[in-house]
DSSP file (Angstrom, degrees, kcal/mol; ACC not computed):
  #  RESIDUE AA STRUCTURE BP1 BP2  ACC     N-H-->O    O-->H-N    N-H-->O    O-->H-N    TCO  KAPPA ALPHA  PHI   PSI    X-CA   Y-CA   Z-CA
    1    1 A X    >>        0   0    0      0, 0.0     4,-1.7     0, 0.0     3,-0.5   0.000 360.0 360.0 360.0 -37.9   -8.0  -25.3  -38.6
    2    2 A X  H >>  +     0   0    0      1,-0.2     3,-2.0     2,-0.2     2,-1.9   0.987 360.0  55.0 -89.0 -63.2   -7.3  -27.5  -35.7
    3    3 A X  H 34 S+     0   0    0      1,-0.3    -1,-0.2     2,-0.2     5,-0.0   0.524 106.3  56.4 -62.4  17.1   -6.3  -24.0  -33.4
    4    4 A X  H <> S+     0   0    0     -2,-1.9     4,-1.5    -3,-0.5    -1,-0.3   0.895 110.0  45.3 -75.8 -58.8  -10.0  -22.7  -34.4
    5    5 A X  H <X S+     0   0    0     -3,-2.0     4,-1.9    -4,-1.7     3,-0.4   0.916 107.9  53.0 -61.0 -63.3  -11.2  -25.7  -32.9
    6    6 A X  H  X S+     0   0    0     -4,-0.8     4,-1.4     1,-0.3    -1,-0.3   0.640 114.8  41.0 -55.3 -14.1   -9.2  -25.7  -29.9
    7    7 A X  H  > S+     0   0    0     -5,-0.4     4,-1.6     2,-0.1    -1,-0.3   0.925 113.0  58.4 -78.4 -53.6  -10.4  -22.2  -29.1
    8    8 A X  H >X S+     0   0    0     -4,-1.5     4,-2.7    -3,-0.4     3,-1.1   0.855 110.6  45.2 -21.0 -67.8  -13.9  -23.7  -30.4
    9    9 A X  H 3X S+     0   0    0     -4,-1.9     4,-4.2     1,-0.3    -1,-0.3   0.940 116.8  38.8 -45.5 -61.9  -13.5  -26.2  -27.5
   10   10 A X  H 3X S+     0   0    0     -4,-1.4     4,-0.8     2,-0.2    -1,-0.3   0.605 108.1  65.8 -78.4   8.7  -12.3  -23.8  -24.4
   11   11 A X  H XX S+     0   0    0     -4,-1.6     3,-1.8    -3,-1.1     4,-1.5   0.961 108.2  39.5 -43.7 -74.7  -14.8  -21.1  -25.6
   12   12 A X  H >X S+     0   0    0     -4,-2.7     3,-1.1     1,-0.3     4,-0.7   0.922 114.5  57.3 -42.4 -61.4  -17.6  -23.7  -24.7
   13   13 A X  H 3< S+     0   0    0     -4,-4.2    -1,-0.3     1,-0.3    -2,-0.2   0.555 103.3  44.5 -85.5  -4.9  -15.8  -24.6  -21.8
   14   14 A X  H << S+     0   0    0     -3,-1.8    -1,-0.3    -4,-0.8    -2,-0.2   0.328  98.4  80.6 -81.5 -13.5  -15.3  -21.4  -19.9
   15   15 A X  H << S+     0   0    0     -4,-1.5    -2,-0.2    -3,-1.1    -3,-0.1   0.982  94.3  44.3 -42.4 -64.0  -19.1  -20.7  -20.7
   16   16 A X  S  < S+     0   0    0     -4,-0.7     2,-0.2    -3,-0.0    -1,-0.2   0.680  92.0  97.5 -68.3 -20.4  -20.3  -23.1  -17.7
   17   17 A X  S    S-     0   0    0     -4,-0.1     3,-0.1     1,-0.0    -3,-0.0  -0.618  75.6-127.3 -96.6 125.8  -17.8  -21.7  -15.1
   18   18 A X        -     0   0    0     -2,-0.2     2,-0.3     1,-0.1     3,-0.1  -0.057  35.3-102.6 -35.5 153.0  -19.3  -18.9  -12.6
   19   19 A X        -     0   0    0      3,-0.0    -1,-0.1     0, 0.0     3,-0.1  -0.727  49.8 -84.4 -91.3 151.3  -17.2  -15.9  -12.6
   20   20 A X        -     0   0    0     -2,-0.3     2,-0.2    -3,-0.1     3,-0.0   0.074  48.7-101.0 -30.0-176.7  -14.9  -15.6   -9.5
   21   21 A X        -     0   0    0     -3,-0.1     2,-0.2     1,-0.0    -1,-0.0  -0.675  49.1 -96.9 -94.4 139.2  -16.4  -14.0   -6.2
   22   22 A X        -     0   0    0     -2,-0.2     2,-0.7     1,-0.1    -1,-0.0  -0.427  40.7-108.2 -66.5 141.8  -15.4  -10.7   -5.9
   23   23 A X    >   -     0   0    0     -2,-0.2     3,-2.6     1,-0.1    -1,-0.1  -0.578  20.7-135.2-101.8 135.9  -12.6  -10.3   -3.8
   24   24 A X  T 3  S+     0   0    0     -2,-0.7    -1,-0.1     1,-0.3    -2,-0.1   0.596 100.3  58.6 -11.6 -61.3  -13.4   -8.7   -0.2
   25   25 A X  T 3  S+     0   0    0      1,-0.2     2,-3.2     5,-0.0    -1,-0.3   0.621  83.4  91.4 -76.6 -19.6  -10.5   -6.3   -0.1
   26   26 A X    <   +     0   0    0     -3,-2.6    -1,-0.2     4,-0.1    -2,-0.0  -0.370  64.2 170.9 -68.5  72.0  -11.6   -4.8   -3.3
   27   27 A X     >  -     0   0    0     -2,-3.2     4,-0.7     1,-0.1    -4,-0.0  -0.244  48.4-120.0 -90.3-172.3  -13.7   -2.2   -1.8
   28   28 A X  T  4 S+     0   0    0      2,-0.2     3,-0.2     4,-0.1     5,-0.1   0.769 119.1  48.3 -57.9 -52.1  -15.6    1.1   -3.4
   29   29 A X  T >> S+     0   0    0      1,-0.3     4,-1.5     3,-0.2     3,-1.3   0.959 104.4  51.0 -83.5 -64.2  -13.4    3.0   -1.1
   30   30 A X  H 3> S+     0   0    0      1,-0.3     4,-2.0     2,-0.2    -1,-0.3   0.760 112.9  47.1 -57.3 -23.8  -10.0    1.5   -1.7
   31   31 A X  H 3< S+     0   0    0     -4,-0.7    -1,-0.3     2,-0.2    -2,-0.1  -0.463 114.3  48.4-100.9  56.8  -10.3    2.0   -5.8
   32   32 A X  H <> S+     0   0    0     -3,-1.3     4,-1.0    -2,-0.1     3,-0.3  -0.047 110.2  52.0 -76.2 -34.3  -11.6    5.8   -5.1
   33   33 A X  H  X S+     0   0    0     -4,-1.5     4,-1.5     1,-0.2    -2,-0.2   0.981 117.2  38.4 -77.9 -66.8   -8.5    6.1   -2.7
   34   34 A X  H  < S+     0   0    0     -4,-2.0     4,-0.3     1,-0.2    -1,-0.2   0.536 110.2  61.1 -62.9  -1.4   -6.1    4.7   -5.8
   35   35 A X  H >> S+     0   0    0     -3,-0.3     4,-0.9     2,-0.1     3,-0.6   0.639 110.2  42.4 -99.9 -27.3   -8.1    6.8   -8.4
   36   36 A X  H >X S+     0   0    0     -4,-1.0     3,-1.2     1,-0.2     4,-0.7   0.986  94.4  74.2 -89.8 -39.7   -7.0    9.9   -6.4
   37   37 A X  H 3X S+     0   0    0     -4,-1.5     4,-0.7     1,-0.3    -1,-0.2   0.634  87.7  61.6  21.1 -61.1   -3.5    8.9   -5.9
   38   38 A X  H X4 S+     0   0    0     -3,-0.6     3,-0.6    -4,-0.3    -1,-0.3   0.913 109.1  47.5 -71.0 -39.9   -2.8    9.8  -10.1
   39   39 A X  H << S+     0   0    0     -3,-1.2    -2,-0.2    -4,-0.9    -1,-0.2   0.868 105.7  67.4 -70.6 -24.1   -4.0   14.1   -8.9
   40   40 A X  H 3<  +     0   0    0     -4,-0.7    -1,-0.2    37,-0.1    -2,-0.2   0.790  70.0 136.5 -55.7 -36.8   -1.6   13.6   -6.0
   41   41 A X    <<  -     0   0    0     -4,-0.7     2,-0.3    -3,-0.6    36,-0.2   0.221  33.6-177.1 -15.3 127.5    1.0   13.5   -8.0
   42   42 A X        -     0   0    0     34,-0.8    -1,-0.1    33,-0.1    36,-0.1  -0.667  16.9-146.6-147.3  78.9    4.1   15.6   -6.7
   43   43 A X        -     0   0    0     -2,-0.3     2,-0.5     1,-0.1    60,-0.1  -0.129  24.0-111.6 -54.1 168.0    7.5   15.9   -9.2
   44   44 A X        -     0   0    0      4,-0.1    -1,-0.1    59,-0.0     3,-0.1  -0.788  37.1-122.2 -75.3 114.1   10.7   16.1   -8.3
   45   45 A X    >   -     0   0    0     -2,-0.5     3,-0.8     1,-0.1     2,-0.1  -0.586  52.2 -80.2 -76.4 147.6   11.8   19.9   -9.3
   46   46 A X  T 3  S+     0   0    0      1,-0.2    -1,-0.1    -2,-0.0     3,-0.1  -0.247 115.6   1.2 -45.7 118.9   14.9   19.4  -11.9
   47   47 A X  T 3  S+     0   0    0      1,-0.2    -1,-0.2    -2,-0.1     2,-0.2   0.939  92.4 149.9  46.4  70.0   18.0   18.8   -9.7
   48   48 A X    <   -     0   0    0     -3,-0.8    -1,-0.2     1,-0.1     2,-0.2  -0.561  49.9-111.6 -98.2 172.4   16.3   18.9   -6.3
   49   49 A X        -     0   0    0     -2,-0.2    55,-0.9    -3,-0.1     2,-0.4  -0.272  22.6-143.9-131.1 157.1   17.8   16.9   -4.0
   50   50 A X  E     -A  103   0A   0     53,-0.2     2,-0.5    -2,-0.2    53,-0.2  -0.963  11.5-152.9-148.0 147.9   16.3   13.7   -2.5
   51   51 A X  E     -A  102   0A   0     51,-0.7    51,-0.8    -2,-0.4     2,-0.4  -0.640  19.8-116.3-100.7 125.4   16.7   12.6    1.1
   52   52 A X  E     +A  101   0A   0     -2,-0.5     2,-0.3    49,-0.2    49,-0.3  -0.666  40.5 159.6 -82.1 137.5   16.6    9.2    2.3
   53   53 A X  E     -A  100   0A   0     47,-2.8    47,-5.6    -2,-0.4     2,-0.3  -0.984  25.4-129.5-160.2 162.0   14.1    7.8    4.6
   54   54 A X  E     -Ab  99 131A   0     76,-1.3    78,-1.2    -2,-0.3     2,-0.2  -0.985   5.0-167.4-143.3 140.0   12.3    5.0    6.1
   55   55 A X  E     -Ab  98 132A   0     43,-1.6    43,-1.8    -2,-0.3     2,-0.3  -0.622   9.1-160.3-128.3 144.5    8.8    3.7    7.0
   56   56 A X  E     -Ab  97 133A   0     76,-1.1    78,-1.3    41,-0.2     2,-0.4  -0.944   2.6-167.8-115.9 146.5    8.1    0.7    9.3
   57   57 A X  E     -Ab  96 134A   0     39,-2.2    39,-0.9    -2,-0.3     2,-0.6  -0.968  13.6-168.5-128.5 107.5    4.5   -0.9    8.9
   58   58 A X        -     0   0    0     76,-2.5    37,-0.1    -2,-0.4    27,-0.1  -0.873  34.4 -90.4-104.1 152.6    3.9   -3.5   12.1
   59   59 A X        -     0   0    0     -2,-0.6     2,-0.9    35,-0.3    77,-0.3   0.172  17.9-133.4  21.8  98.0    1.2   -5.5   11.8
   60   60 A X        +     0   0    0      1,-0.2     4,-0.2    25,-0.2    -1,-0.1  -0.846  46.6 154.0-102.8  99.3   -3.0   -5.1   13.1
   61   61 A X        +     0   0    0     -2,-0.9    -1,-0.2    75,-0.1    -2,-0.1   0.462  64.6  53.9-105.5  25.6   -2.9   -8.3   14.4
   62   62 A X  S    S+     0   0    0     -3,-0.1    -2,-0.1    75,-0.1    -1,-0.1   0.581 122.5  31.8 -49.7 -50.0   -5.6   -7.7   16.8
   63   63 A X  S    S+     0   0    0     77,-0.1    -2,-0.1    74,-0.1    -3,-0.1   0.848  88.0 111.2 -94.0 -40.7   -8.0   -6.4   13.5
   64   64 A X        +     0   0    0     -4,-0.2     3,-0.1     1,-0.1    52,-0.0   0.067  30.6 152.3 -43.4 124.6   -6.5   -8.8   10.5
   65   65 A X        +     0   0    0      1,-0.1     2,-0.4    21,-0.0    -1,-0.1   0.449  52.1  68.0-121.7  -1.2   -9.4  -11.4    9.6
   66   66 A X  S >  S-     0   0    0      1,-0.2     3,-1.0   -41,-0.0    -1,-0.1  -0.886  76.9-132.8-131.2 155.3   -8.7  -12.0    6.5
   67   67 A X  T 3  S+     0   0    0     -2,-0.4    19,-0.2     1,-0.3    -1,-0.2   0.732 107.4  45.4 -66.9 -32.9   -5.7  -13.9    4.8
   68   68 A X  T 3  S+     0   0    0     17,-0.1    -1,-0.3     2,-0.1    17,-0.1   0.274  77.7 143.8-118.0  29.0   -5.0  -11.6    2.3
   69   69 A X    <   +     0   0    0     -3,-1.0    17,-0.6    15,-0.1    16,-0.4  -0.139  29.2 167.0 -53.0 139.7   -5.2   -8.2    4.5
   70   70 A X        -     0   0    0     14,-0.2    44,-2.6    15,-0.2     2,-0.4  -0.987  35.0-128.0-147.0 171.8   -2.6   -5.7    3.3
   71   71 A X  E     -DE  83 113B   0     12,-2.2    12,-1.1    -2,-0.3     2,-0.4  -0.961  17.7-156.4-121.9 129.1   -1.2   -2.2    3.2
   72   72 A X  E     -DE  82 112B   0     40,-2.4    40,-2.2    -2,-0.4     2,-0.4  -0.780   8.2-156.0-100.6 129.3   -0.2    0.2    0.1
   73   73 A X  E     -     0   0B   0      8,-2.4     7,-0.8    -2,-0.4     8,-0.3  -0.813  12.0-178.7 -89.9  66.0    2.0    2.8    0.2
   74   74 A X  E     -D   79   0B   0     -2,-0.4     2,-0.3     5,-0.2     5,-0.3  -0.205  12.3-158.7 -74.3 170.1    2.3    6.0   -2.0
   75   75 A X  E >  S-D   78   0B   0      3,-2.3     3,-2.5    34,-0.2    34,-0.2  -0.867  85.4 -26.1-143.0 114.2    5.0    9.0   -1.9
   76   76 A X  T 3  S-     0   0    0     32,-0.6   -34,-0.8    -2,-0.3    -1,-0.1   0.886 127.2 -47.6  38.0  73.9    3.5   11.9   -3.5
   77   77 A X  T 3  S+     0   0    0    -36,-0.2     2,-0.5    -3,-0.1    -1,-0.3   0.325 114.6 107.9  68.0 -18.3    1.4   10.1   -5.5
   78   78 A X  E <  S-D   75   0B   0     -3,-2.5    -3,-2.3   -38,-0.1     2,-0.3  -0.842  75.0-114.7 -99.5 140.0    3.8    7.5   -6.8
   79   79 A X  E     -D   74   0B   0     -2,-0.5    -5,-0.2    -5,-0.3     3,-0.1  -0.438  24.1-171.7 -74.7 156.5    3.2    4.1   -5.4
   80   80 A X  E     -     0   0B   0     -7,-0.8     2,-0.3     1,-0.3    -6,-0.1   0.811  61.4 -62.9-110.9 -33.2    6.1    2.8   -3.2
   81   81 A X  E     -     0   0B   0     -8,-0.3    -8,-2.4     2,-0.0     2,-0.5  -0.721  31.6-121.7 150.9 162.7    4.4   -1.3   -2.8
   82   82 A X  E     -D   72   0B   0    -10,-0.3     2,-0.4    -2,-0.3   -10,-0.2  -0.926  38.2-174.7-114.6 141.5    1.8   -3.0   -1.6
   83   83 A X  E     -D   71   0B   0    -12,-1.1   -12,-2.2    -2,-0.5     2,-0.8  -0.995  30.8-103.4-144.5 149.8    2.6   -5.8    1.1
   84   84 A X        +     0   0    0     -2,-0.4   -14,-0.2   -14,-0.3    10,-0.1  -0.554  31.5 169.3 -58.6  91.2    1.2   -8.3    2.9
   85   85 A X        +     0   0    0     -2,-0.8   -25,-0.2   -16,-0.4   -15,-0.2   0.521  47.4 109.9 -89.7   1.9    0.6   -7.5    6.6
   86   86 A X  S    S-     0   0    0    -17,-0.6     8,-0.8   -19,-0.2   -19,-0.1  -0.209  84.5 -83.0 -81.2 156.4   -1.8  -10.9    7.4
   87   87 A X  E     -G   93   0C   0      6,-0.2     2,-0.4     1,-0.1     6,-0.2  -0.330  53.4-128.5 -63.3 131.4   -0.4  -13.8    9.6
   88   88 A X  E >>  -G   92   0C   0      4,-3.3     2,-1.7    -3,-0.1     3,-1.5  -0.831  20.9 -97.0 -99.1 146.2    1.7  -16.0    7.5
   89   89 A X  T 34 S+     0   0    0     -2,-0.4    -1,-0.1     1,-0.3     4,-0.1   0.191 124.8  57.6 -28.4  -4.0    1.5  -19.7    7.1
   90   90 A X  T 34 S-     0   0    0     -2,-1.7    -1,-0.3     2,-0.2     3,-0.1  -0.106 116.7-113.4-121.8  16.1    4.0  -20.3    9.5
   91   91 A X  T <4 S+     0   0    0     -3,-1.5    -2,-0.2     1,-0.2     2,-0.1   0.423  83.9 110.0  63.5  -8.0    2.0  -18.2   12.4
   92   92 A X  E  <  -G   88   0C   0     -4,-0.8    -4,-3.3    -5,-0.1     2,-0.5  -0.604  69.6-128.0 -92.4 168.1    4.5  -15.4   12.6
   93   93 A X  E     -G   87   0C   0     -6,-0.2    -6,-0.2    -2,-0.1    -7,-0.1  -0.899  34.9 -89.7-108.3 137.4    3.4  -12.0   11.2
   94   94 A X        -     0   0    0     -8,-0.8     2,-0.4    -2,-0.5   -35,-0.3  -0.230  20.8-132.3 -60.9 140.3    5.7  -10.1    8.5
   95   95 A X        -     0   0    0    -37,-0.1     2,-0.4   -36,-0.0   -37,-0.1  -0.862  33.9-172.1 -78.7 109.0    8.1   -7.8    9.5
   96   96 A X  E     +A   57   0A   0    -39,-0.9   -39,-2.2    -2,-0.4     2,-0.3  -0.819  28.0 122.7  10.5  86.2    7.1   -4.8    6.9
   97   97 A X  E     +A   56   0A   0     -2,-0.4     2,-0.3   -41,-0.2   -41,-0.2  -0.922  29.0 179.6-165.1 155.1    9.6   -1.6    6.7
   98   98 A X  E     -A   55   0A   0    -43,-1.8   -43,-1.6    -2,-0.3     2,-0.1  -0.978  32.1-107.4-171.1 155.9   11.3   -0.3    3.8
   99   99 A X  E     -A   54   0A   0     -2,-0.3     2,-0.3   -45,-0.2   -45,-0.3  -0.412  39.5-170.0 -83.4 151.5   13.7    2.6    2.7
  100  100 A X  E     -A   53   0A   0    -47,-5.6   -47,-2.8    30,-0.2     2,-0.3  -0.883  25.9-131.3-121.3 156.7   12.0    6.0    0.5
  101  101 A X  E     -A   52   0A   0     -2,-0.3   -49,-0.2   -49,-0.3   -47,-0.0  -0.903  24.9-163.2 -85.4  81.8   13.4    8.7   -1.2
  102  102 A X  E     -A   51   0A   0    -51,-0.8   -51,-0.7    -2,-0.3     2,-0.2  -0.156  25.4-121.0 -87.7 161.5   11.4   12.0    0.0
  103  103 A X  E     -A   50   0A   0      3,-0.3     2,-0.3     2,-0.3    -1,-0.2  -0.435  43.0 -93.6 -82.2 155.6   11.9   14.9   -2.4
  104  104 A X  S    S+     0   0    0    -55,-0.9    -1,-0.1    -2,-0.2     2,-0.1  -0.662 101.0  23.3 -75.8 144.1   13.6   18.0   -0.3
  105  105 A X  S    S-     0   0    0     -2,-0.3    -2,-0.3    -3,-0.1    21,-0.2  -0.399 122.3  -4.2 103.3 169.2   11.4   20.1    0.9
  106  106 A X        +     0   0    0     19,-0.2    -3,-0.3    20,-0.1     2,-0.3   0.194  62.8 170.2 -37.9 146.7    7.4   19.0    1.7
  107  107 A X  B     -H  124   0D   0     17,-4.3    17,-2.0    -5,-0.1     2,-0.3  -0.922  20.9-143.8-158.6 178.5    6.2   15.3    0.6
  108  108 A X        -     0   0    0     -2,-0.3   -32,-0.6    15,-0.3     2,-0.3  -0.555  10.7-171.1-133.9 157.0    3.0   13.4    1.3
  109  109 A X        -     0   0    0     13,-0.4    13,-1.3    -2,-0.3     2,-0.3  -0.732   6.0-169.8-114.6 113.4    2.7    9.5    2.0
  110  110 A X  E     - F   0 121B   0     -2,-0.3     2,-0.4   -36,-0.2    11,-0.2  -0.744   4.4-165.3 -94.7 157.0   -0.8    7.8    2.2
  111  111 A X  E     - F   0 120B   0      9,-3.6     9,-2.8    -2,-0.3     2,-0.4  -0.934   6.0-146.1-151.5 155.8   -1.3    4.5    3.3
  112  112 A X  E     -EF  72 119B   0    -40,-2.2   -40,-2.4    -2,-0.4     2,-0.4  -0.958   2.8-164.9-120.3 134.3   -4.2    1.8    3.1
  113  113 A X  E > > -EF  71 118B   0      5,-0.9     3,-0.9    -2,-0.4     5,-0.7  -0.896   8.2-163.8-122.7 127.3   -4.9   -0.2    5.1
  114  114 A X  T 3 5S+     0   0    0    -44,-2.6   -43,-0.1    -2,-0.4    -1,-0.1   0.694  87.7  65.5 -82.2 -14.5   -7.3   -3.3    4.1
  115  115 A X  T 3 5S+     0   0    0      1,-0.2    -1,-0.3   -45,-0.2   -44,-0.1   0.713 112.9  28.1 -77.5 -40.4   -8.0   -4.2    7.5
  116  116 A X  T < 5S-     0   0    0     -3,-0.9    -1,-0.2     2,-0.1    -2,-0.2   0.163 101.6-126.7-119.1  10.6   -9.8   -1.1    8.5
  117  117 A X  T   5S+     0   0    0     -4,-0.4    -3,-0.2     1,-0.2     2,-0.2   0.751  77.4 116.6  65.7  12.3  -10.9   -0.7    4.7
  118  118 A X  E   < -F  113   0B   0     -5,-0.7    -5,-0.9   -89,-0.0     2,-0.3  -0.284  59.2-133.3 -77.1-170.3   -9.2    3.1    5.4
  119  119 A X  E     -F  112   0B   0     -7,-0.3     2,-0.3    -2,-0.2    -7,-0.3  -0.914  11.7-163.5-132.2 131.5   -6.4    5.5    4.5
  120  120 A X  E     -F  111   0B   0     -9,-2.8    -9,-3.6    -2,-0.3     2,-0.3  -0.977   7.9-164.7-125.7 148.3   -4.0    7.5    6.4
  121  121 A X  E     -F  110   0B   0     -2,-0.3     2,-0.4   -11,-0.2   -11,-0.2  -0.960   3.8-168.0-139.3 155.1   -1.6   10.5    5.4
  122  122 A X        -     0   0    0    -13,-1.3   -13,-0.4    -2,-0.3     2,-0.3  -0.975  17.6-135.7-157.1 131.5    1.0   12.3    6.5
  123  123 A X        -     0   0    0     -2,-0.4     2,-0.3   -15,-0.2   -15,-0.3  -0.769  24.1-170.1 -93.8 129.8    2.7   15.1    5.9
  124  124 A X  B     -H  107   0D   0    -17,-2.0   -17,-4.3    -2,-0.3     2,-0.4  -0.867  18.1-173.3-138.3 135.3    6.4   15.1    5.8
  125  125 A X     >  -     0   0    0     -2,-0.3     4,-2.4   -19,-0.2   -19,-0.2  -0.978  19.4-157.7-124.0 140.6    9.4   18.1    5.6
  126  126 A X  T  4 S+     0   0    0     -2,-0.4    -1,-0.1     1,-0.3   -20,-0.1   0.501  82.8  76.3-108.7  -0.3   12.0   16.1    5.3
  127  127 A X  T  4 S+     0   0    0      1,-0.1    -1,-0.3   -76,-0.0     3,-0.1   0.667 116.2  26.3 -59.5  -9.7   14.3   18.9    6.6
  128  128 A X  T  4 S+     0   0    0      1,-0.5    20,-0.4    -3,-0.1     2,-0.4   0.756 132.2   9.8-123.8 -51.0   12.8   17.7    9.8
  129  129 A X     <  +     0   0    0     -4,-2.4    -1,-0.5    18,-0.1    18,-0.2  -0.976  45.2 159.5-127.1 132.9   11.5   14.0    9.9
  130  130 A X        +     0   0    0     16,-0.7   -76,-1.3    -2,-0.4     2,-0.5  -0.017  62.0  79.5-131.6  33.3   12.2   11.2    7.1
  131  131 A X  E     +b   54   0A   0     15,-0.6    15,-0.4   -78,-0.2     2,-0.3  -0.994  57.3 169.1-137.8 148.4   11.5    8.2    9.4
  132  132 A X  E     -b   55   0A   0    -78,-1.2   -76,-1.1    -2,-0.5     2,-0.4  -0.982  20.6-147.5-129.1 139.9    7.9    6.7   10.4
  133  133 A X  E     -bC  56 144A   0     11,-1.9    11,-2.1    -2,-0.3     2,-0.6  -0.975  11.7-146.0-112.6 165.6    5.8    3.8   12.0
  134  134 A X  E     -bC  57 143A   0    -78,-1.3   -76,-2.5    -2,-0.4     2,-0.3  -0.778  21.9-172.2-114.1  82.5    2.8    2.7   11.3
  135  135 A X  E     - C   0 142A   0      7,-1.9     7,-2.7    -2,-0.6     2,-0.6  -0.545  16.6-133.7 -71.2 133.0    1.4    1.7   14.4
  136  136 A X        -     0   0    0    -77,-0.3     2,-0.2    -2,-0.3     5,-0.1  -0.840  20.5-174.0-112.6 131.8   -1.9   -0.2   14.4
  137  137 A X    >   -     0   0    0     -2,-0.6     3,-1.4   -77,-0.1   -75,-0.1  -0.557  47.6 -85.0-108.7 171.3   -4.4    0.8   16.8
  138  138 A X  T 3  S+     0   0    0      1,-0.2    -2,-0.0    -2,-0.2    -1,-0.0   0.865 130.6  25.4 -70.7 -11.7   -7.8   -1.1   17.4
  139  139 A X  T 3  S-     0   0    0      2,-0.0    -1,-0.2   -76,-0.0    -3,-0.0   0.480 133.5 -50.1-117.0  14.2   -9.7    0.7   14.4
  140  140 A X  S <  S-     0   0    0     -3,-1.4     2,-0.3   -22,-0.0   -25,-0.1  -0.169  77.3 -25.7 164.0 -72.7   -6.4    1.6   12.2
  141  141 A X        -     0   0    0     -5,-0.1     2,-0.4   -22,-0.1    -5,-0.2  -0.954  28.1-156.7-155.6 157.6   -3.3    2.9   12.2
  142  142 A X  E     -C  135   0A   0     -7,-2.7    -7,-1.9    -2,-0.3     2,-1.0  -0.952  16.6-159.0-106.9  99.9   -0.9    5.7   14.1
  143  143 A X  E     -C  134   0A   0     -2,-0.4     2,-0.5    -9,-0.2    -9,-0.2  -0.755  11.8-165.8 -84.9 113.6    1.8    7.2   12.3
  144  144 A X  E     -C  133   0A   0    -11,-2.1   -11,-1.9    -2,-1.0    -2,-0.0  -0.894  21.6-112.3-122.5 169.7    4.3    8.6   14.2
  145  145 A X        -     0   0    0     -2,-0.5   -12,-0.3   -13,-0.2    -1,-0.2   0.295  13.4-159.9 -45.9 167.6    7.0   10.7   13.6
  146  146 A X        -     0   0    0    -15,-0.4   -16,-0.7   -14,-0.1   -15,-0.6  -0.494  31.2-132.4-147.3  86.9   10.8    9.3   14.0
  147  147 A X        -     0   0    0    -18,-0.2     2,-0.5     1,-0.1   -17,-0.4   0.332  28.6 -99.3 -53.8 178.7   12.9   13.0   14.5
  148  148 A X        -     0   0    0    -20,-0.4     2,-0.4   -19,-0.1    -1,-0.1  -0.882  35.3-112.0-114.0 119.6   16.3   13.3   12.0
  149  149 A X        -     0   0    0     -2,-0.5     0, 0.0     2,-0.0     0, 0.0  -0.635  38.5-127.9 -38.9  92.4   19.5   12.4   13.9
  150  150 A X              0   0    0     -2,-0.4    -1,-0.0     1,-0.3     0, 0.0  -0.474 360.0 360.0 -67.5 171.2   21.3   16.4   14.0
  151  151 A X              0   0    0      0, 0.0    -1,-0.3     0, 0.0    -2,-0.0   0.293 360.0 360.0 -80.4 360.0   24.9   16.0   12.6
């Protein structure tokens, strides 16, 4: 009886409260961009090989307005993280870069970027390239290339 009530109570008392404000970075665009993501989809064929590589993401601090600004990452569909590119409380901006697994053979990587409310993709053979930045330019991003070291 008394946990009836105490739902009773905070029923009533979430009644009065506005619902949040929708938050900015939550655009039309960016959840169409993540609804297409799941058709992207790209398996691994059984005992393929996977290649190591690594993406750097610097920073739009020229375009970041907003505190919670970020960029998302997929690899053939699967997301890899989402991270914080926005100035941090301490005024420095985060350093952003982090190691993938490419399938052999062709791969894909999008990223979005909240700042310019876009997407960018790039098509990768990893017999040839497995390293990137993500350079920000004034209305969004550059990816370039990083070549494979030959043995």
């Amino acid at each position: 009886m008394r946990t009836l009530a105490t739902l009773a109570l905070l029923s009533l008392a979430a009644c009065g409260k506005p619902a949040p404000p929708p938050d900015p970075l939550d655009t039309a665009e960016y959840n169409d961009w993540k609804q297409e993501q799941i058709r992207r989809r790209l398996p691994m064929a059984a005992g393929g090989l996977r290649v190591p590589g690594h993406i750097d993401v610097y920073p739009p601090e020229q375009r970041s307005k907003n505190r919670g600004d970020f960029v998302e990452v997929f690899m053939n569909g699967e997301r890899i993280g989402k991270y914080n590119v926005a100035k941090l409380p301490d005024g420095t901006w985060p350093k952003v870069a982090f190691d993938v697994d490419f399938n052999s053979g062709p791969n894909t990587f999008d990223l979005w970027d909240s700042s310019s409310n876009r997407y960018y993709r790039q098509q990768v053979d990893s017999r040839y390239l497995t390293g990137f930045l993500c350079v920000p330019t004034a209305d969004g991003y550059e990816i370039q290339e990083v070549r494979k070291k030959e043995d």
